[in-house]
PDB file of N, CA, C, O and CB in Angstrom:
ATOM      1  N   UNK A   1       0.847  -1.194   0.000  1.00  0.00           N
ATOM      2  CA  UNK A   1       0.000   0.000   0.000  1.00  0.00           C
ATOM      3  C   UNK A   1       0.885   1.248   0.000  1.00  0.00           C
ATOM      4  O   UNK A   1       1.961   1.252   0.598  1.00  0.00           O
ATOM      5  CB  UNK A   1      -0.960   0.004   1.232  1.00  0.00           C
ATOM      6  N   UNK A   2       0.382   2.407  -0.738  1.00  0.00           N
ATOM      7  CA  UNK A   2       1.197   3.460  -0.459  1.00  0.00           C
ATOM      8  C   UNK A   2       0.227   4.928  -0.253  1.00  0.00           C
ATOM      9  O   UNK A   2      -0.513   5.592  -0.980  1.00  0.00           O
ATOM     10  CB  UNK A   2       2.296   3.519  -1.704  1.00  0.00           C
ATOM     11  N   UNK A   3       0.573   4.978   0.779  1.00  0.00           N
ATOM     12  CA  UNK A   3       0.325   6.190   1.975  1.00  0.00           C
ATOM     13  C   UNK A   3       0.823   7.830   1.642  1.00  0.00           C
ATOM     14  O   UNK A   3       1.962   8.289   1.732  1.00  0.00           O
ATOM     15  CB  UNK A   3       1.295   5.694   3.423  1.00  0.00           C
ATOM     16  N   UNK A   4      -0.347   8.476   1.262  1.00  0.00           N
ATOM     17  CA  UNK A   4       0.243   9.734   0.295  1.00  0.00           C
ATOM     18  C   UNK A   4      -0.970  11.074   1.417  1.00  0.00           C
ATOM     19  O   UNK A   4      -2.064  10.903   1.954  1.00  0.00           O
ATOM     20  CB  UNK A   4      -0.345   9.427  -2.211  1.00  0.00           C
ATOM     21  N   UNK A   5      -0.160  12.138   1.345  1.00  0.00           N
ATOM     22  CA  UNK A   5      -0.895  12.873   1.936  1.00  0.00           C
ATOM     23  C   UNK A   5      -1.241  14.530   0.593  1.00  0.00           C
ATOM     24  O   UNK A   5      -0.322  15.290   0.286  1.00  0.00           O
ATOM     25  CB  UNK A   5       0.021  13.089   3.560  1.00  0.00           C
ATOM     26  N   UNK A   6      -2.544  14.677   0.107  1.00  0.00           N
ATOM     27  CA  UNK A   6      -2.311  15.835  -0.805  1.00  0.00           C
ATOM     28  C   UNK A   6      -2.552  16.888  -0.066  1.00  0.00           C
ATOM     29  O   UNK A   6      -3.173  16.717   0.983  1.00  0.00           O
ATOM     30  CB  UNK A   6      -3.108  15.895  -2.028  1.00  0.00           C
ATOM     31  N   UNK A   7      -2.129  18.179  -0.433  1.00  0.00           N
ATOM     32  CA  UNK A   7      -2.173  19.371   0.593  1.00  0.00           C
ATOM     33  C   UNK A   7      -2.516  20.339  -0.992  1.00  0.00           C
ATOM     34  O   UNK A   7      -1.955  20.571  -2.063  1.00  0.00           O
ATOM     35  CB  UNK A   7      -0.333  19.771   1.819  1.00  0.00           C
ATOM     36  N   UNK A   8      -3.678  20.636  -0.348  1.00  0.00           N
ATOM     37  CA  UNK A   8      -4.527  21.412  -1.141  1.00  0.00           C
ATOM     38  C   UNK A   8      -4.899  22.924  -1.178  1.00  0.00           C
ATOM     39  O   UNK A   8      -5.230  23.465  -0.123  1.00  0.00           O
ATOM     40  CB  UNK A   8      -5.490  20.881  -0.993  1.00  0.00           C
ATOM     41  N   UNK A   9      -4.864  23.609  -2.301  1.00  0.00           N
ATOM     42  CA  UNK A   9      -4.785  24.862  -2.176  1.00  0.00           C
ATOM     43  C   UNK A   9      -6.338  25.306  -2.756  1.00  0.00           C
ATOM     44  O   UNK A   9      -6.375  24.825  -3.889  1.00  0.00           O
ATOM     45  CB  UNK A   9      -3.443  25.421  -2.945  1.00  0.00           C
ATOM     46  N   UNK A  10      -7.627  26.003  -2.490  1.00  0.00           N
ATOM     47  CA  UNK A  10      -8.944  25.766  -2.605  1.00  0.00           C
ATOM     48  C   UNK A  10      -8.664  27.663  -3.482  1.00  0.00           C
ATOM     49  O   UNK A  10      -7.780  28.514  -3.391  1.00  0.00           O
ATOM     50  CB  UNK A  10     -10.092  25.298  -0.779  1.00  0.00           C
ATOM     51  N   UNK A  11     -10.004  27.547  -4.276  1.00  0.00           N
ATOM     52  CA  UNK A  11      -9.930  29.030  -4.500  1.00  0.00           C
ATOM     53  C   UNK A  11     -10.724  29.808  -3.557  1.00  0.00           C
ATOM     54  O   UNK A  11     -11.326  29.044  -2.803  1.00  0.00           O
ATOM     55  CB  UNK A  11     -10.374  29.388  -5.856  1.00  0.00           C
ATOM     56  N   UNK A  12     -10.888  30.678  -3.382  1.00  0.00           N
ATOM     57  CA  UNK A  12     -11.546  31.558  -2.645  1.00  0.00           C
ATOM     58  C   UNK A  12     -12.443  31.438  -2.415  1.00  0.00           C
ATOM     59  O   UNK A  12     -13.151  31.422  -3.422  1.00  0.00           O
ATOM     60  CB  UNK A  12     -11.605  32.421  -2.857  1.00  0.00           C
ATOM     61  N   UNK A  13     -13.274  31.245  -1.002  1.00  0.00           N
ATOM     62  CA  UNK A  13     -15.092  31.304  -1.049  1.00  0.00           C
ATOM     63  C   UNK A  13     -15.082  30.045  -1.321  1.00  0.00           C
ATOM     64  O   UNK A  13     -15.560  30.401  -2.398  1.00  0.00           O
ATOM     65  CB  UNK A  13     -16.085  32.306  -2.261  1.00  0.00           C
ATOM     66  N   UNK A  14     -14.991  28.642  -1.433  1.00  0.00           N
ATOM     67  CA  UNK A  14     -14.980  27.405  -1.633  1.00  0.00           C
ATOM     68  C   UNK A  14     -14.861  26.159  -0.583  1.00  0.00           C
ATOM     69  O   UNK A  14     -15.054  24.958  -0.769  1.00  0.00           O
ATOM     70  CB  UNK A  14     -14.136  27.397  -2.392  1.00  0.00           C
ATOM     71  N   UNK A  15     -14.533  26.769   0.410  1.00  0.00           N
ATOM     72  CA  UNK A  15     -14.284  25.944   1.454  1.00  0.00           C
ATOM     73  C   UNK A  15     -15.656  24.654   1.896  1.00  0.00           C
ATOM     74  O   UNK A  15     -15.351  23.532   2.299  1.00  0.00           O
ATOM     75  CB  UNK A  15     -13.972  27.071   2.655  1.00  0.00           C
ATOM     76  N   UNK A  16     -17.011  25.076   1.730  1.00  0.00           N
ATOM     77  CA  UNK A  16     -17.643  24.071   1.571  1.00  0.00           C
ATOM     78  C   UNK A  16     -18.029  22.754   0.499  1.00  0.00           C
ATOM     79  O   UNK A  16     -18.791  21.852   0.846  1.00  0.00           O
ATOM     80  CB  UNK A  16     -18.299  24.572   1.801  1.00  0.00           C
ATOM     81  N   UNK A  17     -17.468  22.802  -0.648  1.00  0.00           N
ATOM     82  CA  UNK A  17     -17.091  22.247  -1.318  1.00  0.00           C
ATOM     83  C   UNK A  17     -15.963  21.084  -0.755  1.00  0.00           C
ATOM     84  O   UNK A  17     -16.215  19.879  -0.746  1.00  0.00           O
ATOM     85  CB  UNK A  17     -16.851  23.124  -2.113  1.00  0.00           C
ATOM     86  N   UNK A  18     -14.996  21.529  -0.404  1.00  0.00           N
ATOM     87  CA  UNK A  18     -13.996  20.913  -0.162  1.00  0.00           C
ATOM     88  C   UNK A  18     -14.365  19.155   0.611  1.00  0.00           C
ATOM     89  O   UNK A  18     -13.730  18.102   0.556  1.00  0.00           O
ATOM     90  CB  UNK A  18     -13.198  22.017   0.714  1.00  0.00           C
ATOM     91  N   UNK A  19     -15.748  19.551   1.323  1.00  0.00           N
ATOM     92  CA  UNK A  19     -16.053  17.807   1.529  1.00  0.00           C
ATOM     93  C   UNK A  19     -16.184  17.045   0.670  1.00  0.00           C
ATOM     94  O   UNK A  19     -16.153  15.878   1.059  1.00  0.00           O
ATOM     95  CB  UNK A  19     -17.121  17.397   2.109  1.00  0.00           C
ATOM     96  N   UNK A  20     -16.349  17.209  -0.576  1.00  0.00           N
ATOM     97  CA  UNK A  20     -16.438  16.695  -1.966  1.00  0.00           C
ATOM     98  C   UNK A  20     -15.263  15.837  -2.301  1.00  0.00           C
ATOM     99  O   UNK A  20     -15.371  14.899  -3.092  1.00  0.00           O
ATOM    100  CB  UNK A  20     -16.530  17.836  -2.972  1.00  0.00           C
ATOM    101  N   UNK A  21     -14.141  16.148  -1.708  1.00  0.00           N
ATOM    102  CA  UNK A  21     -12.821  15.543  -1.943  1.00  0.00           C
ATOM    103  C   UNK A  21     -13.142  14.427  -1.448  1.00  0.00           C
ATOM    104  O   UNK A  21     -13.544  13.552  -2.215  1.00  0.00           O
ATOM    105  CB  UNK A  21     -11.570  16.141  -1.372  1.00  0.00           C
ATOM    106  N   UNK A  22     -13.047  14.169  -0.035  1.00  0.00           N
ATOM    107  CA  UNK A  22     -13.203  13.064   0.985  1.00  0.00           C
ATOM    108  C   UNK A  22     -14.073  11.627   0.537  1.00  0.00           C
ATOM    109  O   UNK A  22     -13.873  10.501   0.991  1.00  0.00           O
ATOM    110  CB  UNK A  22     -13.964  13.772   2.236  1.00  0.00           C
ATOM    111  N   UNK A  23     -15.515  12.196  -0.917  1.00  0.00           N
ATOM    112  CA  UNK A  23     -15.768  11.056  -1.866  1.00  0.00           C
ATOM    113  C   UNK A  23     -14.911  10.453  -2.770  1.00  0.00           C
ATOM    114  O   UNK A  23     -15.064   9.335  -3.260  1.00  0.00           O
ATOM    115  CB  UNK A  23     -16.643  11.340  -2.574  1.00  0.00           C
ATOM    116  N   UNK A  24     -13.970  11.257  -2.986  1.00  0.00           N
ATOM    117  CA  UNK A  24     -13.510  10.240  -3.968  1.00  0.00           C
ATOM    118  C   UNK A  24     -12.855   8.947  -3.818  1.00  0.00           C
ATOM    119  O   UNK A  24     -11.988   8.977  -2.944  1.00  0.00           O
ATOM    120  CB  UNK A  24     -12.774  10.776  -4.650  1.00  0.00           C
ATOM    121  N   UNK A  25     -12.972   8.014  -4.296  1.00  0.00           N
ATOM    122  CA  UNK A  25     -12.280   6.839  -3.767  1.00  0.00           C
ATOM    123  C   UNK A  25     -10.767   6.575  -3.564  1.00  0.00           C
ATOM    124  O   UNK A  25      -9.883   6.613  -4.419  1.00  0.00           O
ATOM    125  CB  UNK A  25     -12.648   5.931  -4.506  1.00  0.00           C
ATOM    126  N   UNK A  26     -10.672   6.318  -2.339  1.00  0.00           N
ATOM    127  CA  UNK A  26      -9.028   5.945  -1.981  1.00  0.00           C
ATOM    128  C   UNK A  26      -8.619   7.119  -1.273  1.00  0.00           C
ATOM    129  O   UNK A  26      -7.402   7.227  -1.121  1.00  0.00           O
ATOM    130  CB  UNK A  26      -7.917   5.690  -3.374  1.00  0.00           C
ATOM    131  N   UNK A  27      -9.300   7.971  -0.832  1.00  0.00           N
ATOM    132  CA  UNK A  27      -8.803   9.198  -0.162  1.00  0.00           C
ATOM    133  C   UNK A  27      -9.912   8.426   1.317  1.00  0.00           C
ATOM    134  O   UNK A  27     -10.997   7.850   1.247  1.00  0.00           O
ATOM    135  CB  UNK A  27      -9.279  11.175  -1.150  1.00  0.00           C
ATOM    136  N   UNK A  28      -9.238   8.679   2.248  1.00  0.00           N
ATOM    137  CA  UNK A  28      -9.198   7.400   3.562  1.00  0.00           C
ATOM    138  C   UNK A  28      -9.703   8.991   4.648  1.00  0.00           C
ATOM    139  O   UNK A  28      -9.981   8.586   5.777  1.00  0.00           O
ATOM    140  CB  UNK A  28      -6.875   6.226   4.060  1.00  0.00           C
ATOM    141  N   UNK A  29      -9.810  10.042   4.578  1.00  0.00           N
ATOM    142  CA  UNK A  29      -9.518  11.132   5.666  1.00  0.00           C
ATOM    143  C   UNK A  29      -9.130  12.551   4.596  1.00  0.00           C
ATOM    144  O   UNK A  29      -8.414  12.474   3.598  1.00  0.00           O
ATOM    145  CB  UNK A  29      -7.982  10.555   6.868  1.00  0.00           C
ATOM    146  N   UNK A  30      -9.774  13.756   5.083  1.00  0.00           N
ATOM    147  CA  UNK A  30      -9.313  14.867   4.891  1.00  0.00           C
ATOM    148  C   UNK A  30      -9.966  15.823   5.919  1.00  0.00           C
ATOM    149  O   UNK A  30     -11.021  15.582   6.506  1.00  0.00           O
ATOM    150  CB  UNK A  30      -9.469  15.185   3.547  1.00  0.00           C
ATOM    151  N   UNK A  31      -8.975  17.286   6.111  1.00  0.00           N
ATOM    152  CA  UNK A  31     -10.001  18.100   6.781  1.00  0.00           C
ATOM    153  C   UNK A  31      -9.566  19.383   6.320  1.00  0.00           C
ATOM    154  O   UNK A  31      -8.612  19.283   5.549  1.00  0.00           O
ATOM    155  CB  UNK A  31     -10.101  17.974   8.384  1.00  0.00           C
ATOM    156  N   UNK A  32      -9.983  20.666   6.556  1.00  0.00           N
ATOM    157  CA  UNK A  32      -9.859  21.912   6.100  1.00  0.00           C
ATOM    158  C   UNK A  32      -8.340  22.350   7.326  1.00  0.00           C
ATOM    159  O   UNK A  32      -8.176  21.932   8.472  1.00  0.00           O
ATOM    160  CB  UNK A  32     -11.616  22.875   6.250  1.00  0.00           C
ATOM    161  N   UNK A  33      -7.638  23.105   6.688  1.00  0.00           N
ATOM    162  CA  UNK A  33      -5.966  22.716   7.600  1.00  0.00           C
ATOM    163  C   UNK A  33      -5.970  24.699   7.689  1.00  0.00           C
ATOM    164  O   UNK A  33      -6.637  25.246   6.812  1.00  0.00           O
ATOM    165  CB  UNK A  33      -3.941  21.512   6.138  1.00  0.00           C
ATOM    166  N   UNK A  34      -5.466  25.337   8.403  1.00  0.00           N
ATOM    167  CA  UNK A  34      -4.581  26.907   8.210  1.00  0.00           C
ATOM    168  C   UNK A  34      -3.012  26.798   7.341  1.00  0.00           C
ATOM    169  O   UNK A  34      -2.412  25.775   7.011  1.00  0.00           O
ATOM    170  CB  UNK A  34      -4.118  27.586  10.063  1.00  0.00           C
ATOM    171  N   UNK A  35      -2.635  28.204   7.128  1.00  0.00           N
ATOM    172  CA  UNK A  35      -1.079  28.195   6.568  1.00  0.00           C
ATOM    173  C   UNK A  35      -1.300  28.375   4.853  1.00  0.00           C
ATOM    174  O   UNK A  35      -2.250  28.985   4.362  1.00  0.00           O
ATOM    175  CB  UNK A  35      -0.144  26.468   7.015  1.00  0.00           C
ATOM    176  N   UNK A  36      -0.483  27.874   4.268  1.00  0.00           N
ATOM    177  CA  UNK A  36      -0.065  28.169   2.568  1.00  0.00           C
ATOM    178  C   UNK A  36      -1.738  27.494   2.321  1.00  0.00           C
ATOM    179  O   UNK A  36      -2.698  28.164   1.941  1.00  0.00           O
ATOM    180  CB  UNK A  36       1.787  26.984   1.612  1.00  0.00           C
ATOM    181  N   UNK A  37      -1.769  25.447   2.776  1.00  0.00           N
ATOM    182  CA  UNK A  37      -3.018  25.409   2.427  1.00  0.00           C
ATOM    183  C   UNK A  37      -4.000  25.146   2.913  1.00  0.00           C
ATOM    184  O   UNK A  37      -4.116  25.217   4.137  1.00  0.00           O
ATOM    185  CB  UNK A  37      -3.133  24.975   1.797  1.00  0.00           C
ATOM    186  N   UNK A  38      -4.976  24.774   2.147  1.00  0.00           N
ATOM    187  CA  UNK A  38      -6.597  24.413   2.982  1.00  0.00           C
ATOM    188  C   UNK A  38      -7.384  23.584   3.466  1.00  0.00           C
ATOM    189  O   UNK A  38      -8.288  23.388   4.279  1.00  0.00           O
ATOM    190  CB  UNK A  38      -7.393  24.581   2.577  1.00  0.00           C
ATOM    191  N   UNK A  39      -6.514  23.011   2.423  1.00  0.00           N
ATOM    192  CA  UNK A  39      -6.716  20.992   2.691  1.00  0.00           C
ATOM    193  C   UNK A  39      -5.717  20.903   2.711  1.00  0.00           C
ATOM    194  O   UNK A  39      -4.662  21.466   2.421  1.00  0.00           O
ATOM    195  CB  UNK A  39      -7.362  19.735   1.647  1.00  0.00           C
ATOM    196  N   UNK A  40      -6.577  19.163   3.550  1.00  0.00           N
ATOM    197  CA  UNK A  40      -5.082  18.194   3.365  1.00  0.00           C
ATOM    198  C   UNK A  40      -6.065  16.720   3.427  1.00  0.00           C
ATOM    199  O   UNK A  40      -6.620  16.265   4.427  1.00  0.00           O
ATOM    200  CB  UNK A  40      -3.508  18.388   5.066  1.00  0.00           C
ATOM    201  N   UNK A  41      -6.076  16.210   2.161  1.00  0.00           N
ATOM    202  CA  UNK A  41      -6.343  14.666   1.752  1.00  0.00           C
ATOM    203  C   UNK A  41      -5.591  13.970   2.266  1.00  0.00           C
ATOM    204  O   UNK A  41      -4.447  14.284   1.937  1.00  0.00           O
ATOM    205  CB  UNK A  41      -6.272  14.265   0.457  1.00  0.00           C
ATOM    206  N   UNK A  42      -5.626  13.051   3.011  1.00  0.00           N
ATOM    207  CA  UNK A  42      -5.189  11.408   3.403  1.00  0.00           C
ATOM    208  C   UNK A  42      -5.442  10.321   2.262  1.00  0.00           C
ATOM    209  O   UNK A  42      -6.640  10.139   2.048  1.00  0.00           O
ATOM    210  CB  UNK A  42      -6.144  10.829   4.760  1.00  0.00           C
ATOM    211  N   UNK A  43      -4.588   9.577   1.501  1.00  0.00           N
ATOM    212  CA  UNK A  43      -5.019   9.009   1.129  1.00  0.00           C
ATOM    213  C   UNK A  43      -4.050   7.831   1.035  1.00  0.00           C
ATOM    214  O   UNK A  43      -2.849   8.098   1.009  1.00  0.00           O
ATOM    215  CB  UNK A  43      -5.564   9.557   0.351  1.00  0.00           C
ATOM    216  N   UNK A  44      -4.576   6.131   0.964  1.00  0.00           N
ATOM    217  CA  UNK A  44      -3.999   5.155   1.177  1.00  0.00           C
ATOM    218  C   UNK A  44      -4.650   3.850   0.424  1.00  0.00           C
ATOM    219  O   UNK A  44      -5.691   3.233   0.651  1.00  0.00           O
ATOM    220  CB  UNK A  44      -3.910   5.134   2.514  1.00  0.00           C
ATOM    221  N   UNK A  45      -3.520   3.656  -0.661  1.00  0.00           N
ATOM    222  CA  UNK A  45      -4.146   2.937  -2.335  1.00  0.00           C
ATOM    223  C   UNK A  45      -2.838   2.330  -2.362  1.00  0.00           C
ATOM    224  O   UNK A  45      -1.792   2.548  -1.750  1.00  0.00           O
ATOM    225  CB  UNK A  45      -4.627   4.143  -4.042  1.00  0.00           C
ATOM    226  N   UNK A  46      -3.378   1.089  -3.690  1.00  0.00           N
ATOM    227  CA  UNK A  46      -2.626   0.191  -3.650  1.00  0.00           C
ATOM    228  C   UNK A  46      -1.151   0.637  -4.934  1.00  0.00           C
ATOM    229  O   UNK A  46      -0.651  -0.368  -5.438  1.00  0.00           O
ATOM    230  CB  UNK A  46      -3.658  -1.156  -3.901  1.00  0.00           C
ATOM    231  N   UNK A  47      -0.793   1.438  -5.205  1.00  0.00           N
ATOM    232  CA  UNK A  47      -0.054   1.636  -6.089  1.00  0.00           C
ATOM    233  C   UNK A  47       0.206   3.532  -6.124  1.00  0.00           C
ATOM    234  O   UNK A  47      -0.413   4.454  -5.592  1.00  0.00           O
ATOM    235  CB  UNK A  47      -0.746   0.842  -7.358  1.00  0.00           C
ATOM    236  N   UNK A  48       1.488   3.479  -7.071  1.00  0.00           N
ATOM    237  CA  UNK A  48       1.651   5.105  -7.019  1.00  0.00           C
ATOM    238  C   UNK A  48       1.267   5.739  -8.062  1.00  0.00           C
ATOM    239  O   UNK A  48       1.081   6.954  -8.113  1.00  0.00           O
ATOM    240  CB  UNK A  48       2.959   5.597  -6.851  1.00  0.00           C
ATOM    241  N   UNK A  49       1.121   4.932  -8.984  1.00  0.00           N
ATOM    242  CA  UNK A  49       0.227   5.022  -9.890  1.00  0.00           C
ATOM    243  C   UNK A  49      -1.535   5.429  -9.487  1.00  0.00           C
ATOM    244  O   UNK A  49      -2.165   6.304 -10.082  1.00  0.00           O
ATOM    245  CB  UNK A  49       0.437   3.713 -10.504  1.00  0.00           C
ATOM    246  N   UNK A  50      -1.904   4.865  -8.747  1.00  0.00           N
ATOM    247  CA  UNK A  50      -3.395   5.283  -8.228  1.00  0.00           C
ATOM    248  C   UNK A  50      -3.480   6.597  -7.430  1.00  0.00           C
ATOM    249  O   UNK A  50      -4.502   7.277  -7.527  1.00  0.00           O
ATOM    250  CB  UNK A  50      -3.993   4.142  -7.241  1.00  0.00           C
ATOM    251  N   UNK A  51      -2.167   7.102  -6.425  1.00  0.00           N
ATOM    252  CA  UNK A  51      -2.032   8.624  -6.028  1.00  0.00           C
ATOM    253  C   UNK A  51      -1.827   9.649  -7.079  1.00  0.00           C
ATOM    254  O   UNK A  51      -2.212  10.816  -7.000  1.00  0.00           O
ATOM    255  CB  UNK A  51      -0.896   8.804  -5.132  1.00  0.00           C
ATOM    256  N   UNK A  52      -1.126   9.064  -8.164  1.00  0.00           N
ATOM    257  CA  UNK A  52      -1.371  10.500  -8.950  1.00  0.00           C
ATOM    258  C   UNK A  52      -2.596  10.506 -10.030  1.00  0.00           C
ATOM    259  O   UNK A  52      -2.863  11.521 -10.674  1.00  0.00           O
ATOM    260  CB  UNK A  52       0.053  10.906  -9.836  1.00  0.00           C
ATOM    261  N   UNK A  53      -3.066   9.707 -10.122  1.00  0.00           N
ATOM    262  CA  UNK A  53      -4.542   9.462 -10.862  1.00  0.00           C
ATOM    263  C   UNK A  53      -5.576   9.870  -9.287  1.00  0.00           C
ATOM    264  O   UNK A  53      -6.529  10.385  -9.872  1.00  0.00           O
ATOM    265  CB  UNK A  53      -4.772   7.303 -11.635  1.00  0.00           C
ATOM    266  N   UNK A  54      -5.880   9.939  -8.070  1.00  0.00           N
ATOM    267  CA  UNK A  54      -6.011  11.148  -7.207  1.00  0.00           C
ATOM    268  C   UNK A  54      -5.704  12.222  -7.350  1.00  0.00           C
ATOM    269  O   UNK A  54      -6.742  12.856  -7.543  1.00  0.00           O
ATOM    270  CB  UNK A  54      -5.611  11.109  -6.340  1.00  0.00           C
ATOM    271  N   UNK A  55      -4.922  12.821  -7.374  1.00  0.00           N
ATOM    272  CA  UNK A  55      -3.883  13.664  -7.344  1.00  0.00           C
ATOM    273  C   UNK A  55      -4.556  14.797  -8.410  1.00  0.00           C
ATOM    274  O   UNK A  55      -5.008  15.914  -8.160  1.00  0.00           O
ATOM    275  CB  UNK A  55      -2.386  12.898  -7.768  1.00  0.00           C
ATOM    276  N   UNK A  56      -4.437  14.019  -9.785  1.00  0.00           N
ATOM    277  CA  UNK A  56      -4.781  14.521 -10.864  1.00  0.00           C
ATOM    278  C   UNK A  56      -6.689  14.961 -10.454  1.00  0.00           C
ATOM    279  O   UNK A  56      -7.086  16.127 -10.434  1.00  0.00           O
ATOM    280  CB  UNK A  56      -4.342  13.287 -12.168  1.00  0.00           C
ATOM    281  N   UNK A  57      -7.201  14.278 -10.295  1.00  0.00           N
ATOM    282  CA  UNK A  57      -8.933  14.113 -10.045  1.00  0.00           C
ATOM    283  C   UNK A  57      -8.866  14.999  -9.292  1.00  0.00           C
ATOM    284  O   UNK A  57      -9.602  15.924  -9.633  1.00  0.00           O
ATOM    285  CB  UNK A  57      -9.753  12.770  -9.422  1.00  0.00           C
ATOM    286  N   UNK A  58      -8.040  15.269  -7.937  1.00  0.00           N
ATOM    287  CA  UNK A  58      -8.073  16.553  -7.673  1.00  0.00           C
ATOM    288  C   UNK A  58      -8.065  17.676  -8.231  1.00  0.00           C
ATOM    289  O   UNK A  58      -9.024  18.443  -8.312  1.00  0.00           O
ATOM    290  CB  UNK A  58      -7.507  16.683  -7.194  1.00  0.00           C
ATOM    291  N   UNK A  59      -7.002  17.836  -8.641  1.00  0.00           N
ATOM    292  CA  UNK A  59      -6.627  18.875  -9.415  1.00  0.00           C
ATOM    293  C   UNK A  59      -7.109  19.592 -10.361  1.00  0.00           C
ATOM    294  O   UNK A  59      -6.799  20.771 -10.530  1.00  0.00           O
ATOM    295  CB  UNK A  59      -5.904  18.655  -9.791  1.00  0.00           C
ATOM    296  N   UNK A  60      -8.221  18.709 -11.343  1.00  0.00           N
ATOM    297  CA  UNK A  60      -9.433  19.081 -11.990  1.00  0.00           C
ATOM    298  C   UNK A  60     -10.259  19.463 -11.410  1.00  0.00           C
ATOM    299  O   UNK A  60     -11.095  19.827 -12.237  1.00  0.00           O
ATOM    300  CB  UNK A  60      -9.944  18.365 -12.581  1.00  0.00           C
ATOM    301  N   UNK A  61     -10.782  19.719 -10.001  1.00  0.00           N
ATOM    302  CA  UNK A  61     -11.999  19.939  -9.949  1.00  0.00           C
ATOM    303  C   UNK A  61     -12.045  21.362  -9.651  1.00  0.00           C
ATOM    304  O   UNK A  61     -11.110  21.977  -9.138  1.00  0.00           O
ATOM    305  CB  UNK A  61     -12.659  19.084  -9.077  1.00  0.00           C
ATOM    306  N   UNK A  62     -13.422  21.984 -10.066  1.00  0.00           N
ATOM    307  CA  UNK A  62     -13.259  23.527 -10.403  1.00  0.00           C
ATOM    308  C   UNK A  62     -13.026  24.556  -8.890  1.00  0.00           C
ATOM    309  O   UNK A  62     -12.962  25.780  -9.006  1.00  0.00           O
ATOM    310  CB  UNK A  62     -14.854  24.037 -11.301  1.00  0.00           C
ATOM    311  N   UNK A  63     -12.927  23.937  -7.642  1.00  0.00           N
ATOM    312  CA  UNK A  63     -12.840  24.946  -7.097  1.00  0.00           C
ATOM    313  C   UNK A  63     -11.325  24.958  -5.834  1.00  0.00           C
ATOM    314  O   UNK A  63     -11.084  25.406  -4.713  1.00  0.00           O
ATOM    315  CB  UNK A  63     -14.348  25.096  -6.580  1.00  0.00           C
ATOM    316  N   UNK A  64     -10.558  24.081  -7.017  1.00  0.00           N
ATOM    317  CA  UNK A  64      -9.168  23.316  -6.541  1.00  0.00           C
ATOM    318  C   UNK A  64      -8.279  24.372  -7.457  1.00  0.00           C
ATOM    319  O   UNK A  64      -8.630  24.829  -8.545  1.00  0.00           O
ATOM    320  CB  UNK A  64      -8.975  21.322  -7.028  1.00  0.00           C
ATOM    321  N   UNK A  65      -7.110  24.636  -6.793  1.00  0.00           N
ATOM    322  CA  UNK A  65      -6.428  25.990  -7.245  1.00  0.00           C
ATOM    323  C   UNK A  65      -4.839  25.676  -8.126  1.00  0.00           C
ATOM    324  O   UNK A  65      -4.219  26.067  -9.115  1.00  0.00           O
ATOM    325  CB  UNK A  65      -6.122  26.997  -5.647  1.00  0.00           C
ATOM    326  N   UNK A  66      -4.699  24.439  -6.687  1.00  0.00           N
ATOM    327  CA  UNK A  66      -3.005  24.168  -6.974  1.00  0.00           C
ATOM    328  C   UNK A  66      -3.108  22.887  -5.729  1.00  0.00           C
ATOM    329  O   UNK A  66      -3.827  23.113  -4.756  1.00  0.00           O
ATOM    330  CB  UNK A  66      -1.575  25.919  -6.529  1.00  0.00           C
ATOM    331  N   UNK A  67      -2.508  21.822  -5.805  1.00  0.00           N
ATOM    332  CA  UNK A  67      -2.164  20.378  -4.983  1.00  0.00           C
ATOM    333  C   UNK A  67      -0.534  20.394  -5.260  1.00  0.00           C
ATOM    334  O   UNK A  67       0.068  21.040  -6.118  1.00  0.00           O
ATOM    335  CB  UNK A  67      -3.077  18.712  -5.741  1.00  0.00           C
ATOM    336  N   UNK A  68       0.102  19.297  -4.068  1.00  0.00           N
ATOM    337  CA  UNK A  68       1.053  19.300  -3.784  1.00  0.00           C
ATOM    338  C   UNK A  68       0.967  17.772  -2.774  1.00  0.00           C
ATOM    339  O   UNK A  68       0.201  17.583  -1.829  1.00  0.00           O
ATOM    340  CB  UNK A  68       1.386  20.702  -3.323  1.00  0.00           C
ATOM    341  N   UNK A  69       1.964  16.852  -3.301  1.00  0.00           N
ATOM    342  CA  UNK A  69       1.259  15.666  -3.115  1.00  0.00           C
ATOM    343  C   UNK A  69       2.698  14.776  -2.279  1.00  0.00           C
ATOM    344  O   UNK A  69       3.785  14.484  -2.779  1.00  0.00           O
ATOM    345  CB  UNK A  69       0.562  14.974  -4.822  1.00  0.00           C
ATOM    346  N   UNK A  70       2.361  14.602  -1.337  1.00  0.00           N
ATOM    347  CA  UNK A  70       3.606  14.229  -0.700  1.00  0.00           C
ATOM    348  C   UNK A  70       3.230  12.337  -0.153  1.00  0.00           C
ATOM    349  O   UNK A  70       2.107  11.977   0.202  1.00  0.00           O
ATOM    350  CB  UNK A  70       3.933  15.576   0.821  1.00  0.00           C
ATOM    351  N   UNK A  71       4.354  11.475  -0.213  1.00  0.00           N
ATOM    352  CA  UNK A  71       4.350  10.373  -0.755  1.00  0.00           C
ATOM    353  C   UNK A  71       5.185   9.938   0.485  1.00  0.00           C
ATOM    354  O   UNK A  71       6.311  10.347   0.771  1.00  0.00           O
ATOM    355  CB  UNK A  71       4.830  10.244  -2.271  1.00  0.00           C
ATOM    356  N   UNK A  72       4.302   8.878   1.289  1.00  0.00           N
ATOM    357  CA  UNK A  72       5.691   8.107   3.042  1.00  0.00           C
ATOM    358  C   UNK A  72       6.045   7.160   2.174  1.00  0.00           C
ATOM    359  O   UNK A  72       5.275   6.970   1.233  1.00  0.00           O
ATOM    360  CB  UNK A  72       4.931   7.118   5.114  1.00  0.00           C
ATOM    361  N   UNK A  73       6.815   6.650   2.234  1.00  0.00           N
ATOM    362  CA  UNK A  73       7.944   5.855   2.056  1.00  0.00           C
ATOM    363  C   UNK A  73       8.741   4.856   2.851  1.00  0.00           C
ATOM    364  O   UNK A  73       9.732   4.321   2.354  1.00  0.00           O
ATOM    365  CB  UNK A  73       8.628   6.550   1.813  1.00  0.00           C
TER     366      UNK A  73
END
């Protein structure tokens, strides 16, 4: 399994949205965070290949700004 945390940057005025993340599959935990960002996705899938296909699904959605996707090891 590999254990990835995304740290999410939301656009403005969007913050209720942001529970929307927490459906997508393989994201295990998120909550609204202070600092650079706003989120921060938990997520824990069988390949690293499946975090950046997350990652990406994030990153498309319209009220997602900028992600930054950090990977335990």
């Amino acid at each position: 399994m590999v254990k990835a945390v995304i740290l999410i940057m939301l656009e403005p005025k969007t913050f209720e949205d942001a529970n929307k993340i927490i459906r997508i599959p393989g994201v295990k935990d998120g909550f609204l965070v202070f600092g650079h960002y706003d989120y921060a996705a938990f997520v824990d899938v069988p390949s690293l290949d499946k975090v950046t296909q997350i990652s990406e699904k994030i990153q498309r959605l319209k009220f997602v700004r900028f992600v930054e996707t950090l990977i335990e090891r």
